[in-house]
C-alpha positions as a printed Julia matrix, in Angstrom:
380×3 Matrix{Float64}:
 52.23  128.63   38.58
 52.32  128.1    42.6
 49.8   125.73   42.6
 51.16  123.95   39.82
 54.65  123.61   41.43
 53.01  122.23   44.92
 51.04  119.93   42.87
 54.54  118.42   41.31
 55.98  118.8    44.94
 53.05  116.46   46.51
 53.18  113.9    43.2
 56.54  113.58   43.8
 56.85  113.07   47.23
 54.03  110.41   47.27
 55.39  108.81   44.33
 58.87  108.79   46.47
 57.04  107.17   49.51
 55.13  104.78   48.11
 58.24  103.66   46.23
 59.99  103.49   49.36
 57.46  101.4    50.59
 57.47   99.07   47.84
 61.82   98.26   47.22
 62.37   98.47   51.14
 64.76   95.59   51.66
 64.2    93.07   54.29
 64.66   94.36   57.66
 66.9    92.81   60.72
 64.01   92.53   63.18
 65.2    92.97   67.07
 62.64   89.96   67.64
 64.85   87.28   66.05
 67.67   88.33   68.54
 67.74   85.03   70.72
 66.99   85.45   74.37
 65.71   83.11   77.07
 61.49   82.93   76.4
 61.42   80.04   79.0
 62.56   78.66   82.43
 63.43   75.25   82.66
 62.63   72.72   85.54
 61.11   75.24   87.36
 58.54   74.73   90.48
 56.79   77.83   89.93
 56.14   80.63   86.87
 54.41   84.33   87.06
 54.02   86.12   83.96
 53.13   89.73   84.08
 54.29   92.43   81.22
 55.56   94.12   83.79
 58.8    92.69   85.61
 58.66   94.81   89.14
 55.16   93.72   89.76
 56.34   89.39   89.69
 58.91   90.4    92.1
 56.7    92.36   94.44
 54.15   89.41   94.27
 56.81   86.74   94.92
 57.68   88.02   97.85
 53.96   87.85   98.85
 53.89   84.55   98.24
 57.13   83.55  100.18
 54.89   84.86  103.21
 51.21   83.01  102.26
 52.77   79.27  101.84
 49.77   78.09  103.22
 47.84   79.16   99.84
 46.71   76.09   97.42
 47.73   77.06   93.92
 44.33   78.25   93.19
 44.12   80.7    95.6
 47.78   81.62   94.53
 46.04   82.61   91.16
 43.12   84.46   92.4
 45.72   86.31   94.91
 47.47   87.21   91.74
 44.36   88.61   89.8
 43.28   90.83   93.13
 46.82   92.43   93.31
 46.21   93.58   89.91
 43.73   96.2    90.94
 46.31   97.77   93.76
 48.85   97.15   90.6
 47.72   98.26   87.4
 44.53   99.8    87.78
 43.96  101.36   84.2
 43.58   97.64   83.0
 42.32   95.58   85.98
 39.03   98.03   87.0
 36.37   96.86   88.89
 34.21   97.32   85.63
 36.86   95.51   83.19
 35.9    92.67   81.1
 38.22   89.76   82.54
 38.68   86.4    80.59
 40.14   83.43   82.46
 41.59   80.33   81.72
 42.3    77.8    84.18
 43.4    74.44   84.53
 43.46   72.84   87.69
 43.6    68.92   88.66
 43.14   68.29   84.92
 40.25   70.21   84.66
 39.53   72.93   82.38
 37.45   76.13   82.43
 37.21   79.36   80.46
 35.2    81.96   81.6
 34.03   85.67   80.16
 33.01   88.1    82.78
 31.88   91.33   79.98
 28.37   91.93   81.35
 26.73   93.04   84.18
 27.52   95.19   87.56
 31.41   95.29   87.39
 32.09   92.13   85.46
 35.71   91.98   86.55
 35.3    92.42   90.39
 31.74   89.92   89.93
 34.07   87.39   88.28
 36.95   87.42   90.63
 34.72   87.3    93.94
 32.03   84.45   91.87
 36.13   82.36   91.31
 36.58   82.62   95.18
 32.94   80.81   95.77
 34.14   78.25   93.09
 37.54   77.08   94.53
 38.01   78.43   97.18
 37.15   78.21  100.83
 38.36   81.37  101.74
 36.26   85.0   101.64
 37.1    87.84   99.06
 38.08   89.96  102.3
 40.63   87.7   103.3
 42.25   87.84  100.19
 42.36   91.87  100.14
 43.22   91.49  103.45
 46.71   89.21  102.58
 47.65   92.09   99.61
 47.17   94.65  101.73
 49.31   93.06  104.74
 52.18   92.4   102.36
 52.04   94.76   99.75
 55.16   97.4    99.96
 54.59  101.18  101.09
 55.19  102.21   97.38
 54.17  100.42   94.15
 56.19  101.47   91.29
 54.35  102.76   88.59
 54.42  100.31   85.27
 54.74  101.29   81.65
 50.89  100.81   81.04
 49.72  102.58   84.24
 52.07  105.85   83.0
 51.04  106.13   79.61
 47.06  105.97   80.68
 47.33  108.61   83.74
 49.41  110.98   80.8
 46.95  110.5    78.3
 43.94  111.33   81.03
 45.92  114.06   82.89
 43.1   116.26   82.49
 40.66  113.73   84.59
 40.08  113.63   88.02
 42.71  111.01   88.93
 43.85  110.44   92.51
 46.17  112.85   93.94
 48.63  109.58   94.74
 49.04  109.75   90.73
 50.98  113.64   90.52
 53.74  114.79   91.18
 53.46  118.35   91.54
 51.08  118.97   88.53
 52.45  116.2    86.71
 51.81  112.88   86.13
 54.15  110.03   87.27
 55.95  108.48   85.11
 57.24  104.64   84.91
 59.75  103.86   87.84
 58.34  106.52   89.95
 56.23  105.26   93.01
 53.14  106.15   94.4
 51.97  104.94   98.35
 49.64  101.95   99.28
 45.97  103.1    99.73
 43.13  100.85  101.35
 40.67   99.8    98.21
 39.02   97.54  101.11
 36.38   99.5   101.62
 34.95  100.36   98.15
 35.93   97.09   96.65
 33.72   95.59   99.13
 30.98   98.06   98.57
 30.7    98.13   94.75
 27.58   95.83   93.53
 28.72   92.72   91.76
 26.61   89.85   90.06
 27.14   86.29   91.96
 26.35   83.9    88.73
 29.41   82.08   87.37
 28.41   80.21   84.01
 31.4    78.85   82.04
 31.67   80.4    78.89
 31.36   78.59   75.14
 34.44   77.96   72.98
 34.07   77.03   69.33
 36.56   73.77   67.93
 39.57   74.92   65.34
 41.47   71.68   64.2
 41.32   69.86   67.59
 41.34   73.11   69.54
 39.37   74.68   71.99
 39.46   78.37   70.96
 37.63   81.97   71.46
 34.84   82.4    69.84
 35.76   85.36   67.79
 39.25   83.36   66.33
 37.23   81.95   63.32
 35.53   85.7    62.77
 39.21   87.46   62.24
 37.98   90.49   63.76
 39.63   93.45   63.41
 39.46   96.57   65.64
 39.54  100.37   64.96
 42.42  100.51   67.56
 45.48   98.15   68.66
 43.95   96.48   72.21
 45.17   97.78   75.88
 44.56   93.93   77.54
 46.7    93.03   79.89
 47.68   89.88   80.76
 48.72   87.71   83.63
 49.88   84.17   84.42
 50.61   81.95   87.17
 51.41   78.15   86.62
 53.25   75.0    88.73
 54.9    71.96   87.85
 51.86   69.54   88.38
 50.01   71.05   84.96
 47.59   73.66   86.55
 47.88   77.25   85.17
 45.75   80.43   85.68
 45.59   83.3    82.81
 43.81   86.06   83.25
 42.91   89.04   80.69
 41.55   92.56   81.47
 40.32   95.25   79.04
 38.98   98.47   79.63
 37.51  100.73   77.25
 39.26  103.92   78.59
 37.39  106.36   76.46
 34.93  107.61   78.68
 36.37  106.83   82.25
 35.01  108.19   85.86
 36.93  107.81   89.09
 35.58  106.29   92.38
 38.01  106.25   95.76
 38.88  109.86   95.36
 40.67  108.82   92.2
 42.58  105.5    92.63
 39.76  103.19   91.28
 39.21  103.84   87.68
 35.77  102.8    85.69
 34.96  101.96   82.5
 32.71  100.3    80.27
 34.13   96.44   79.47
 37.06   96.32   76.98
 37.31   94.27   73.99
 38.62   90.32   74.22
 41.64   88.75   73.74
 42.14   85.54   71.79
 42.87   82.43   72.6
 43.07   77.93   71.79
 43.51   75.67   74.2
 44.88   72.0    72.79
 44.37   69.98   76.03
 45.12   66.25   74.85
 46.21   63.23   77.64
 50.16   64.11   77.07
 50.25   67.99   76.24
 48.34   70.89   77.08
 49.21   73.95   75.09
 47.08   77.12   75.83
 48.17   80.22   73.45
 46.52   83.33   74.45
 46.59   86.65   71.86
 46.91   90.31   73.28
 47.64   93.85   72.19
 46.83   94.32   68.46
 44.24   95.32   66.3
 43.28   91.88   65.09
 44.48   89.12   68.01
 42.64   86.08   66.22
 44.3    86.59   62.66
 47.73   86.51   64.68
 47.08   83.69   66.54
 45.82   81.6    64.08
 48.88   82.34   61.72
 50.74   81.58   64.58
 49.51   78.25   64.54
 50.14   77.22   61.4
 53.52   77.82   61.87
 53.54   75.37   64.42
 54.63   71.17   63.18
 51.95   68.32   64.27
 54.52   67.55   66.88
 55.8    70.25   68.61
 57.39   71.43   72.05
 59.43   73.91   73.77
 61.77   74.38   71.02
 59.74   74.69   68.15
 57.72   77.07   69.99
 60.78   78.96   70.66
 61.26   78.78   66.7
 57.83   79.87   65.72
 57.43   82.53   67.59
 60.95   84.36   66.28
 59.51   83.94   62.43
 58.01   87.26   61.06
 54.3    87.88   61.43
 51.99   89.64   58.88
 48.58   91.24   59.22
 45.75   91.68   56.69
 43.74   94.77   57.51
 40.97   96.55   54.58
 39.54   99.6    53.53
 41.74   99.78   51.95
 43.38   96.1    51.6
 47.27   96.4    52.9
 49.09   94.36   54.68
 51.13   95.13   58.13
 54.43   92.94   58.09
 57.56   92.59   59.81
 59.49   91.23   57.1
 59.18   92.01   53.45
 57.23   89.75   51.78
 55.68   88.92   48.1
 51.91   90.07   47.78
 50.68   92.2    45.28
 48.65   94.22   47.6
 50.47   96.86   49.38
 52.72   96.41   52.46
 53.7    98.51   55.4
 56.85   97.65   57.87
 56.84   97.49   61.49
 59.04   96.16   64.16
 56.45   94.36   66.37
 53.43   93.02   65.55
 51.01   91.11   68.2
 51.83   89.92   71.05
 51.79   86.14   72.23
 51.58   84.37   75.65
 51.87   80.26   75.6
 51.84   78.03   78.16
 52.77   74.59   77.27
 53.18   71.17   79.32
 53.93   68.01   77.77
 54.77   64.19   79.15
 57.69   63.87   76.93
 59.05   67.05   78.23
 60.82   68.08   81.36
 59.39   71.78   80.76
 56.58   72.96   81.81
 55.49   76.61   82.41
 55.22   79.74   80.39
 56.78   80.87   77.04
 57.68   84.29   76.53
 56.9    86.56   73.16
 60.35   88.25   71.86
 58.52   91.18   70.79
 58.0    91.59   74.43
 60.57   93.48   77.1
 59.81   91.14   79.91
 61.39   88.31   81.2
 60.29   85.75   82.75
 61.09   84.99   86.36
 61.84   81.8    87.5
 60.56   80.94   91.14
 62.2    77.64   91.86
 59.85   77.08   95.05
């Protein structure tokens, strides 16, 4: 008689899920409420998911004028690793995308002695005539005493509590949590020291209806788990950007500089398409979900033959949906009709764009809604 009743009890409380599931009305999403995604008729752009860490580096920059904009963008990438070092590791896999006097490159360090250290130092050789030190040398003039710790950087160092982390990340036997600060340690010396490959071969992109895209877009893939890239930007107003991506696969970490530099084996990649035509140059780059290339490509379609700021701005409030198997369901954030089922969430994928077009005074960086940064404008 027990087992009968729990058996009724379970029936019924699937049965009650599933048809929760399936007559769930459509939901108010927090990502159509309008805010500003873009600056306008601005000199400058940095886009970081983490708001403290533009401000920090803008004041950097106030001090290095002297800096052509490439350098700006490798400065950028280096004060990653003082910034957010559970993403940007030494051993990270680092895609960049750069455009500079109408030129563009794409490159995937994932292989190798410390791809993401080898990439950044083989970029210096590239554009730059100044030396890897010199760079360090300019963050670690400039940066503050303290760097506040980001959102990321606190959920890795609670989830890895356990590991041999640098003392700079407790507090007490604790450890810190976002908004909390920890104090500015040399990496000078084992940056320098860690062995690094000097070959920089650009890297192939496949062709997707006139764009240049990743090569895993067309493959859809889909990962076990949601992806921990992060993502930076830096752009002007004479059409050059810089976007950089770092993954590291966190499962099996070690620590090197009693603690503050964090290894791993190479992450998995973000995707991206580039449409660089004569009057517009749109570059959409996909982050933070279990299948980037199926959102990015939706995300596309959404987009008319003729588009700019606004209809950017338009696409990127619309719902998104994601196919996943074993078994076939659907992740949405709207309600929609399918016959397989569907499962509701309130933020799916995450999108950076920047866009530049002749028959538009903007140019710079648009912002994802699902996102809780803002963009900050730096008007020189």
């Amino acid at each position: 008689m027990k087992l009968l009743f729990v058996f009724l009890f379970l029936f019924s409380s699937c049965s009650f899920f599933i048809d929760s599931i399936e007559n769930t009305p459509k939901i108010k999403q927090q990502v159509k409420a309008k805010k500003n995604l873009y600056c306008i008729n601005e000199k400058q752009s940095l886009y970081a998911d983490h708001p403290i860490s533009k401000l920090i580096f803008k004041n950097i920059l106030k001090k290095n004028t002297h800096l052509n904009f490439i350098e700006k963008s490798l400065l950028w990438a280096i004060f990653q690793f003082y910034n957010s070092p559970q993403s940007f590791s030494p051993s990270a896999r680092l895609q960049v995308i750069v455009k500079w006097n109408g030129t563009f490159k794409y490159y995937d360090f994932a292989t190798g002695q410390n791809p993401a250290l080898s990439g950044i130092q083989s970029l210096i050789k590239k554009y730059s005539k100044k030396r890897f030190l010199s760079l360090l040398s300019i963050i670690e003039k400039d940066l503050p005493k303290r760097i506040p710790v980001n959102s990321d950087l606190a959920n890795f160092l609670n989830k890895n509590k356990s590991q041999k982390l640098g003392k700079v990340f407790y507090k007490a036997n604790e450890t810190l949590k976002k908004g909390e600060t920890f104090p500015k340690v040399s990496l000078i010396s084992t940056l320098t020291k860690l062995t690094t490959n000097t070959v920089l071969n650009e890297s192939p992109t496949i062709t997707h209806k006139g764009n240049n895209c990743s090569p895993d877009v067309e493959k859809s893939s889909v990962y076990s788990q949601g992806l921990n890239n992060q993502v930076i930007g830096i752009s002007d107003d004479k059409d050059n950007f810089f976007i950089a991506s770092a993954s590291l696969d966190t499962s099996d970490i070690k620590v090197r500089h009693k603690g503050r530099i964090i290894l791993g084996a190479p992450g998995r990649p973000s995707s991206f398409c580039i449409l660089n035509g004569p009057h517009k140059t749109t570059a959409i780059v996909s982050f933070k979900e279990r299948s980037p290339g199926q959102i990015l490509l939706r995300f596309l379609e959404k987009l008319p033959n003729d588009f700019g700021p606004l209809e950017i701005d338009k696409a990127l409030h619309l719902p998104r949906s994601m196919y996943l198997q074993f078994p076939d369901r659907l992740l949405v954030e709207e309600k929609i009709f399918t016959p397989i089922p569907q499962y509701h969430t309130t933020s799916l994928g995450r999108l950076l764009i920047y866009h530049n077009s002749s028959q538009s005074s903007f140019s710079g960086f648009i912002n994802d809604p699902r996102s809780d940064n803002e963009l900050k404008c730096l008007r020189k």
